[in-house]
C-alpha positions in Angstrom: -26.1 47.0 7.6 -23.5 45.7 10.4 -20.5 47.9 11.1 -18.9 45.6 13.1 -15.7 43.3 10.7 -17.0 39.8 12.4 -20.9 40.8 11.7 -19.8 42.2 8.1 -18.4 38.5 7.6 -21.2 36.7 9.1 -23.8 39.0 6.8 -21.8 37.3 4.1 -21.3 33.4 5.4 -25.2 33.4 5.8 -26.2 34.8 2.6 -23.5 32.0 0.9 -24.7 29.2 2.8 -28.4 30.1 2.3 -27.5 30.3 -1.4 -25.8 26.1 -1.6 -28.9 25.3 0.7 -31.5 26.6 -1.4 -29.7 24.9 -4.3 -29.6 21.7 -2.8 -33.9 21.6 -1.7 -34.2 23.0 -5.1 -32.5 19.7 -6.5 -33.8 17.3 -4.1 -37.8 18.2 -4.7 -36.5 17.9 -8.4 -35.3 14.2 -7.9 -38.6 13.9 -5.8 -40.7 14.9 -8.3 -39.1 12.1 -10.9 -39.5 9.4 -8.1 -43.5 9.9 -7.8 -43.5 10.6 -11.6 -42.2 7.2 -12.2 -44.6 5.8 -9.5 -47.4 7.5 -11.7 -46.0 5.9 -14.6 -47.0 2.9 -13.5 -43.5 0.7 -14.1 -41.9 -0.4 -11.0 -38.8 -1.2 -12.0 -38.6 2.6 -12.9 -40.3 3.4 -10.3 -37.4 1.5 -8.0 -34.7 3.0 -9.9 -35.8 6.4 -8.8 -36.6 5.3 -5.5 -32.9 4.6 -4.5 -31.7 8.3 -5.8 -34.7 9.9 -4.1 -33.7 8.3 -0.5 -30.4 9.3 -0.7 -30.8 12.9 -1.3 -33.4 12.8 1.5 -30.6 11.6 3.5 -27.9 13.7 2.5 -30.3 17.0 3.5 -30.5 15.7 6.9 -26.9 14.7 7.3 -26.8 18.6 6.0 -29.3 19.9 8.3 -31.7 21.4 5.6 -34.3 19.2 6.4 -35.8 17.3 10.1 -34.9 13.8 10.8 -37.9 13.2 11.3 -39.3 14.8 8.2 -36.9 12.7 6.5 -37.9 9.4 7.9 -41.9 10.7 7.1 -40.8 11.2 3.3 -38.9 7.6 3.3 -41.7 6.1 4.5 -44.3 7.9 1.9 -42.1 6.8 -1.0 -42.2 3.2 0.4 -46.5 3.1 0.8 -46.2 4.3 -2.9 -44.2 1.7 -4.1 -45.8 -1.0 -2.4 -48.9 0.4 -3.9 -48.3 -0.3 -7.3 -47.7 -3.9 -6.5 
């Protein structure tokens, strides 16, 4: 445990922010999840409506550095092979 006021504080910064980013991972693999179920379902106009809400939350993780760019632009481009798959 810290002794120090400014490492005390920190101690309790990290464990808050660690907290809102696990939250947020948790609901983006959710939304996730519901695109690729849709994409299983077979119906590409649901599959497209889940597709929109499913690269925005990819994008909003990056712009909140919980996940790579790059990994971002990797998932963005593995939800667009499974869509045009169905077609």
């Amino acid at each position: 445990m810290p002794n120090i006021k400014s490492a005390k504080k920190r101690v309790k910064v990290t464990a808050t922010k660690t907290l809102r980013n696990k939250m947020f991972k948790s609901q983006m693999k959710t939304i996730i999840k519901k695109f690729y179920a849709a994409v299983e379902s077979g119906d590409k106009a649901v599959a497209m409506a889940a597709y929109k809400p499913a690269v925005v939350v990819v994008d909003k993780a990056v712009k909140r550095n919980i996940i790579h760019k790059n990994a971002a632009a990797h998932k963005k481009s593995q939800f667009a092979v499974a869509i045009n798959k169905m077609a």
